[in-house]
N, C-alpha and C positions, 0 to 999 in steps of 0.2 A: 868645580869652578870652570866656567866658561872663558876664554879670551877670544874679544872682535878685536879685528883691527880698525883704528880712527886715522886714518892717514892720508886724507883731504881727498878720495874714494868712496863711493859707496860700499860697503863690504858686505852689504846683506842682500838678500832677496827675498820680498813677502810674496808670501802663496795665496792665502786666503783666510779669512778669518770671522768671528761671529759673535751671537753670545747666546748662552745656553741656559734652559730655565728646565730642571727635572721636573717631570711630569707625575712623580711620584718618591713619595720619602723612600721609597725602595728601591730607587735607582740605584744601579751599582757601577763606575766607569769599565767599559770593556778592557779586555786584553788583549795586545794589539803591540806591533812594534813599527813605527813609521820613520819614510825616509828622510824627514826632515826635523829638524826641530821645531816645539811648538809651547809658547808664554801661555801659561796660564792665568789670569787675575782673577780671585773670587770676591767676587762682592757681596753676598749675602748668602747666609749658609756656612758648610765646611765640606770639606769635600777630603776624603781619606785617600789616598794614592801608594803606589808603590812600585819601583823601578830596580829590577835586576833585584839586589837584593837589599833596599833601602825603603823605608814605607814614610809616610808623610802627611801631617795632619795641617792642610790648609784652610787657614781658615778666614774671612771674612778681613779683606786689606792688603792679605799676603800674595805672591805672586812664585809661581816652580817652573822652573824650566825643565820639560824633558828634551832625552835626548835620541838623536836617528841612532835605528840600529839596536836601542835597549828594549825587550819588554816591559812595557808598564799595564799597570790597569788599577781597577778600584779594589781596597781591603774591606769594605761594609758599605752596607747602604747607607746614602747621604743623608737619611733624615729631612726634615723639612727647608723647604723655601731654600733649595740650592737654585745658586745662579752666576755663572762665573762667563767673563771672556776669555776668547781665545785667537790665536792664531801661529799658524804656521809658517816659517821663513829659512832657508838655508843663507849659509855663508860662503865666502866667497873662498877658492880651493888655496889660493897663495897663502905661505908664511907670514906670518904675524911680523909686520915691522915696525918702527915708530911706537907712535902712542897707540892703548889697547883700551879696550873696558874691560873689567876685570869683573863679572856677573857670577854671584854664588846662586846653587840652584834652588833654595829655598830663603826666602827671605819677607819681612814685612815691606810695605810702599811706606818711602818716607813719607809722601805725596800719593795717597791712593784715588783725590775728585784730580787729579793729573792725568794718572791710570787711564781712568773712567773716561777722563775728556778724550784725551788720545784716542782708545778703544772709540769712542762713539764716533767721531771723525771716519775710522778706519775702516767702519763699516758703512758710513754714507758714503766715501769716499769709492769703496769697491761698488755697493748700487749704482752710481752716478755715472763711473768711467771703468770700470771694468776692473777685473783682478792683474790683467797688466800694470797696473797705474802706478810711474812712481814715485807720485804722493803714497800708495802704502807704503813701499819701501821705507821710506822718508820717516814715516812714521813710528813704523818700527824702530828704526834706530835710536828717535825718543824716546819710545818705550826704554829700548835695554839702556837709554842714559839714568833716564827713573831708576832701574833698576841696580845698575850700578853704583849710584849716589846711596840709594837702600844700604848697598850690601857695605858701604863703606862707614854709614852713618855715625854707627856706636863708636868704633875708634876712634871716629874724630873728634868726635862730642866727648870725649874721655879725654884727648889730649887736648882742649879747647886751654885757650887761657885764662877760662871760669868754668868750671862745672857746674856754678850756680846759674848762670845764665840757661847751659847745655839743659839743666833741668826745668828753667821754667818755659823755655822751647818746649821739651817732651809735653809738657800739661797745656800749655797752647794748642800744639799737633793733637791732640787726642783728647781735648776736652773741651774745645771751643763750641760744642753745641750746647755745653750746660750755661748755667748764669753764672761765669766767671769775671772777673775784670782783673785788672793788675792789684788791687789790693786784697782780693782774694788768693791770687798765685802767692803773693809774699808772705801771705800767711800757715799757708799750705806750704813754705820752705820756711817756714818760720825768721825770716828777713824782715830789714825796713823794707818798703817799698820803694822809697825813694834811690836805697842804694841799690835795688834790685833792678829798678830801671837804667838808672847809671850803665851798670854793666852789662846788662842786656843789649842797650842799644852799639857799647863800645864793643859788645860782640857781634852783633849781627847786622848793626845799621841803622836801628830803625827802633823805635820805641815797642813796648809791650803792646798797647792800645794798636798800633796799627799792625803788630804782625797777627791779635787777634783778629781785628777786621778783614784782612787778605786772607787768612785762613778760613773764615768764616763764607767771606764773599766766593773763595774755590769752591767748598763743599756746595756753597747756591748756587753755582753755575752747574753742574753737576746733576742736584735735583730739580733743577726746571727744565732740564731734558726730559724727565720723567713726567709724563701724563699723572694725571688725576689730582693733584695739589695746587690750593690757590697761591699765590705768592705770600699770601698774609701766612698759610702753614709752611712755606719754605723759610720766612723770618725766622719762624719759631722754631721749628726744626736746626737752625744754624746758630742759635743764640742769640738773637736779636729780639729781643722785648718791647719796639717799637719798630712798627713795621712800616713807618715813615723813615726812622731812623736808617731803618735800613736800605729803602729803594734809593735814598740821599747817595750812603756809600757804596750801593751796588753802581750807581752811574758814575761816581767820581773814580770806580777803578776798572769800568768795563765800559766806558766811555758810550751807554744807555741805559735805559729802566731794563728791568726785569722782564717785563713783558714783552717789550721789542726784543730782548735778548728769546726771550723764547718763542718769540714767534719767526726768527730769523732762523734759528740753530736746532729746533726740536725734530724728530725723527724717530722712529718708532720702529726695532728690527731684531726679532728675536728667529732666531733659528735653532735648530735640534740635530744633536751629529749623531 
């Protein structure tokens, strides 16, 4: 477990950071032990890892902290289509006072097209102004908030005061690219619908329908960063079966179409450590 301090300070310092695409399924991570610590996020692929004497199988959403001072490297080669971000940040040398984040070093992204958003920022942001900038910093610090939210998630979703909500959340988060709706969730928990919305919204705010849409509308923002997809395969790719449908609620929650959003925001920056 990691503890930052949150104490209306910045407590962190970004170094620099990237994203990595193996050149070969026989990549294996070096062994190596650096002075800072550095977030890993994989997004496609897995990546096998192992620190001191701890090994770790990341894989595609999950996010490892290592840490300054430990050996780490890779346990096998990564197989196909690895590609994960990265970056490096120290902390600040004073005592932890106040409020902390409490970061476990292996964990899934509650919010992994957040990750990604973050990440991709972080790295236009170092192109544009430099590795001084403290917009990284900045950004970092959301990152380890993602992070932190992660590592806390299941507990709270365990003490919620519905676990039936907590689970039709999970199948939201992690299923919103398939053809689901709310009367599909209900029946996959075997619920009314009706009462399953009830509670859902008395849990989290907000109806089934629209926290699939924001879910849906994140993960879009996300792949239209990515070259090579028209907007009509990002619909489809997100769950959206009408691709009117969709640019409707892409603008009413990102306040433009699709396209200006990609034509504003897209960037293209891969690098190799």
């Amino acid at each position: 477990m990691m503890v930052i301090p949150v104490n209306g300070q910045l407590s962190l310092q970004a170094h620099n950071g990237g994203m990595f695409v193996a050149s070969s399924p026989a990549w294996v991570h070096p062994k190596r032990v650096l002075n800072s610590h550095e977030l890993i996020f994989v997004k496609e692929g897995a990546l096998s890892m192992w620190e001191d004497d701890q090994q770790f199988a990341v894989r595609a959403g999950e996010t490892l902290l290592l840490r300054p001072g430990h050996e780490h490297g890779g346990v096998s080669p990564c197989g196909d289509h690895l590609c994960f971000y990265w970056v490096h940040f120290s902390l600040a040398a004073s005592k932890p006072s106040g409020d902390t984040l409490d970061l476990r070093q292996h964990v899934r992204a509650l919010r992994p097209d957040h990750m990604i958003a973050l990440f991709r920022r972080l790295i236009d942001d170092q192109e544009l102004f430099g590795m001084r900038s403290l917009s990284l910093s900045l950004l970092v610090m959301l990152m380890a908030c993602e992070v932190a939210r992660s590592s806390t998630s299941t507990a709270e979703e365990g003490a919620a005061p519905s676990l039936l909500a907590a689970k039709a959340h999970l199948v939201v988060e992690t299923k919103f690219h398939e053809r689901i709706s709310s009367s599909s969730i209900a029946s996959e928990l075997q619920c009314n619908v009706d009462y399953l919305g009830r509670v859902y919204r008395t849990v989290y705010g907000k109806t089934l329908t629209e926290a699939l849409n924001e879910r849906r509308i994140r993960h879009a923002v996300a792949q239209l960063g990515e070259p090579g997809s028209s907007v009509e395969e990002v619909a489809l790719a997100c769950g959206f079966s009408d691709p009117v449908y969709f640019r409707r609620i892409f603008k009413k929650l990102q306040g433009m179409t699709p396209s200006a959003h990609r034509s504003l925001y897209t960037r293209t920056h891969i690098n190799h450590k």
